[in-house]
C-alpha positions as a Markdown table, in Angstrom:
| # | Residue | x | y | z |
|---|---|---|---|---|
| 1 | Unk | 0.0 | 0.0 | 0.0 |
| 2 | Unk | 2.7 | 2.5 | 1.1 |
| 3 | Unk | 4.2 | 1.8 | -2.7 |
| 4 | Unk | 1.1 | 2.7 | -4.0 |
| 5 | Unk | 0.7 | 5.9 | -2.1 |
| 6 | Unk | 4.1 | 7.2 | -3.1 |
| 7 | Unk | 3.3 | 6.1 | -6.5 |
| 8 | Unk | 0.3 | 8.2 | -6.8 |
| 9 | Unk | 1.5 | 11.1 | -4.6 |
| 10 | Unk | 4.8 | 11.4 | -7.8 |
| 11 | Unk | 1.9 | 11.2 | -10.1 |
| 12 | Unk | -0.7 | 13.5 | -8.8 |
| 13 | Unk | 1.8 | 15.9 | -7.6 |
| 14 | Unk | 3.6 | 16.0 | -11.8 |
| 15 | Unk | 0.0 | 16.7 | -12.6 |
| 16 | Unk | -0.7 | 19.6 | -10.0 |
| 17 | Unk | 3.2 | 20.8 | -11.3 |
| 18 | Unk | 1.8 | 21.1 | -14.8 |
| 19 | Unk | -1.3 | 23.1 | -14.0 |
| 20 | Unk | 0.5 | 25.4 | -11.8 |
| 21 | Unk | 3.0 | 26.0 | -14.5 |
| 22 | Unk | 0.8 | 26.5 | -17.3 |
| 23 | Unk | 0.5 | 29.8 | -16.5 |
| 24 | Unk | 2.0 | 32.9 | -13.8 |
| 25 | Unk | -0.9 | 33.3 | -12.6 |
| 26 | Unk | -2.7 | 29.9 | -11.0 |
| 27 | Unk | -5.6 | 29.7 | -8.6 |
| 28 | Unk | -7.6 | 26.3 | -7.9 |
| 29 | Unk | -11.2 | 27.4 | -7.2 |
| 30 | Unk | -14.6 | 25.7 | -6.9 |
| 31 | Unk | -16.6 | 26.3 | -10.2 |
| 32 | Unk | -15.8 | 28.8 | -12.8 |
| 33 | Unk | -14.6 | 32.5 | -12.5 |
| 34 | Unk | -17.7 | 32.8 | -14.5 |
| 35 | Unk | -20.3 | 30.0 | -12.0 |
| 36 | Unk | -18.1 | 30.2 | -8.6 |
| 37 | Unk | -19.2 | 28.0 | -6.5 |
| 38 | Unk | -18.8 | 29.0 | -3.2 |
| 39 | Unk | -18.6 | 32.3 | -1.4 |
| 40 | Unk | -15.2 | 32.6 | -1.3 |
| 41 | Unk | -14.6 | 31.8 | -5.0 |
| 42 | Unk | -17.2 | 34.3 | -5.7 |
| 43 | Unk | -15.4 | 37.1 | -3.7 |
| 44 | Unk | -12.0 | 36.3 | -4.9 |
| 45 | Unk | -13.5 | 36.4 | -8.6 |
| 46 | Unk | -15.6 | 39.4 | -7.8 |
| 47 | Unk | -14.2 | 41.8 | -4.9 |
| 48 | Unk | -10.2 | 40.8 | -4.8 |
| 49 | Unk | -9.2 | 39.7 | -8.5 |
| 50 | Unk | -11.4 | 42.0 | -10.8 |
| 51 | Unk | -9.1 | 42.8 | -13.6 |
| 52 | Unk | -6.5 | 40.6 | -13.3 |
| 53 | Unk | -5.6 | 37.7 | -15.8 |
| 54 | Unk | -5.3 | 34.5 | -14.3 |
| 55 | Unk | -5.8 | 30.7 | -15.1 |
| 56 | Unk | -8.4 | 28.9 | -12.8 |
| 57 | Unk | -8.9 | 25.2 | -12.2 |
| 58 | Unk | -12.3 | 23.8 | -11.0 |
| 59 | Unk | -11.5 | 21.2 | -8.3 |
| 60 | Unk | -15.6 | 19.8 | -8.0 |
| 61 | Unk | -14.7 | 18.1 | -11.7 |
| 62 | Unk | -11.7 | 16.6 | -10.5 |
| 63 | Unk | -11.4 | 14.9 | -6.9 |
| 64 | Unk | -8.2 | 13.1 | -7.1 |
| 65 | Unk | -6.3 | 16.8 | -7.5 |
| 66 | Unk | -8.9 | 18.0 | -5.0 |
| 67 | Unk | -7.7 | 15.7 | -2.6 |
| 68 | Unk | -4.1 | 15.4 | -3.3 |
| 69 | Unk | -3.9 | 19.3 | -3.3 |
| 70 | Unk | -4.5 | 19.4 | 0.1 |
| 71 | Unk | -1.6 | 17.0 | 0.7 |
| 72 | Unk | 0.8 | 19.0 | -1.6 |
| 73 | Unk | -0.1 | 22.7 | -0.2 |
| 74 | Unk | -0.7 | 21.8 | 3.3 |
| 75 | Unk | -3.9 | 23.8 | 3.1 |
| 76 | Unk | -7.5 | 22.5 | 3.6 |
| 77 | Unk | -9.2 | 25.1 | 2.0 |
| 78 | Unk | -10.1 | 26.8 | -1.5 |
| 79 | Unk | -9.5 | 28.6 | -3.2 |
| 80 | Unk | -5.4 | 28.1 | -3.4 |
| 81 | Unk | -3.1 | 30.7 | -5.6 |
| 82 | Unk | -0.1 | 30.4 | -7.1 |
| 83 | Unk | 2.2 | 32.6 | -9.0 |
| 84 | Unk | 5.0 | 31.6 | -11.2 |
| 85 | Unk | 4.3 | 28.1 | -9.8 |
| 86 | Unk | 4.7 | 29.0 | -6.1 |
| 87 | Unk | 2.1 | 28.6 | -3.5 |
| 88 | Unk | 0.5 | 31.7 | -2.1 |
| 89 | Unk | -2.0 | 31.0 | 0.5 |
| 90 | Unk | -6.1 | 30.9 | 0.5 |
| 91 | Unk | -8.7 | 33.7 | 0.4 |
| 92 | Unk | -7.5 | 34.9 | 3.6 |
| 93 | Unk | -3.7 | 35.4 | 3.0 |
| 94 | Unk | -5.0 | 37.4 | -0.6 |
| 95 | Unk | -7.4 | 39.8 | 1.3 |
| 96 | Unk | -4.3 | 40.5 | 3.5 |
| 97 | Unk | -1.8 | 41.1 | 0.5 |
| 98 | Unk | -4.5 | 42.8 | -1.5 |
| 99 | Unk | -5.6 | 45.2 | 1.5 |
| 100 | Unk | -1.5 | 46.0 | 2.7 |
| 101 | Unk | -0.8 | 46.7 | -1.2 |
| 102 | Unk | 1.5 | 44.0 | -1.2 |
| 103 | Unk | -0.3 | 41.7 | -3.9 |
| 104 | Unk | 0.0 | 44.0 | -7.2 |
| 105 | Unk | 3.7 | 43.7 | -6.2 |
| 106 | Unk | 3.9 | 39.3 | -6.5 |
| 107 | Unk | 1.6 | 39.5 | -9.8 |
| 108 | Unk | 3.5 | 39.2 | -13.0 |
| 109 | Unk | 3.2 | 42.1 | -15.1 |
| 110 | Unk | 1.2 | 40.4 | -17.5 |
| 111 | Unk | -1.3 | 39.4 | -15.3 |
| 112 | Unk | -1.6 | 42.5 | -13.6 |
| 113 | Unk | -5.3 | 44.8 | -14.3 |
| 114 | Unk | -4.5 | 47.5 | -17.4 |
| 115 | Unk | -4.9 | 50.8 | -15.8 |
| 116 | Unk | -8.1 | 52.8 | -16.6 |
| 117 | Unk | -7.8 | 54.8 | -20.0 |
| 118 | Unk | -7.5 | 58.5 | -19.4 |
């Protein structure tokens, strides 16, 4: 059994590698920026993140990343966020970065909002 854990635990955390590298700006949510499924997708999509390019991943389709996320952030909770393939926290860590300025700082420039046309 323990074979078959580490096993499964390489491959799940190669698969959770890829997502997280497929683009800066990473955040595993339930539902879709556009359906969130919770509240706390829902404000992260609505009140924190408005603007900003990011990739999203909806854990309710897939349960073995779900599950194995947990194990490979060390955090229960979703949403997660990465950038450039590091983890960041949950909802609470981003209303703290977003609240002391510090967030616009950690986003690539890519993924940061445009400014407002003059």
């Amino acid at each position: 059994y323990k074979q078959w854990y580490e096993n499964e635990k390489k491959k799940v955390f190669r698969d959770i590698e890829g997502l997280v590298a497929s683009y800066p700006f990473f955040i595993f949510i339930k539902g879709t920026k556009e359906e969130p499924k919770c509240k706390f997708t829902r404000r992260l999509v609505n009140e924190l993140l408005p603007g900003y390019d990011y990739k999203t991943f909806n854990i309710l389709g897939d349960e073995r990343i779900r599950q194995w996320l947990k194990v490979y952030t060390k955090w229960p909770t979703f949403p997660q966020l990465f950038i450039n393939s590091k983890f960041v926290g949950g909802i609470d860590v981003l209303a703290e970065l977003v609240s002391d300025g510090e967030f616009l700082d950690m986003v690539p420039e890519q993924c940061k909002p445009l400014p407002p046309k003059e």
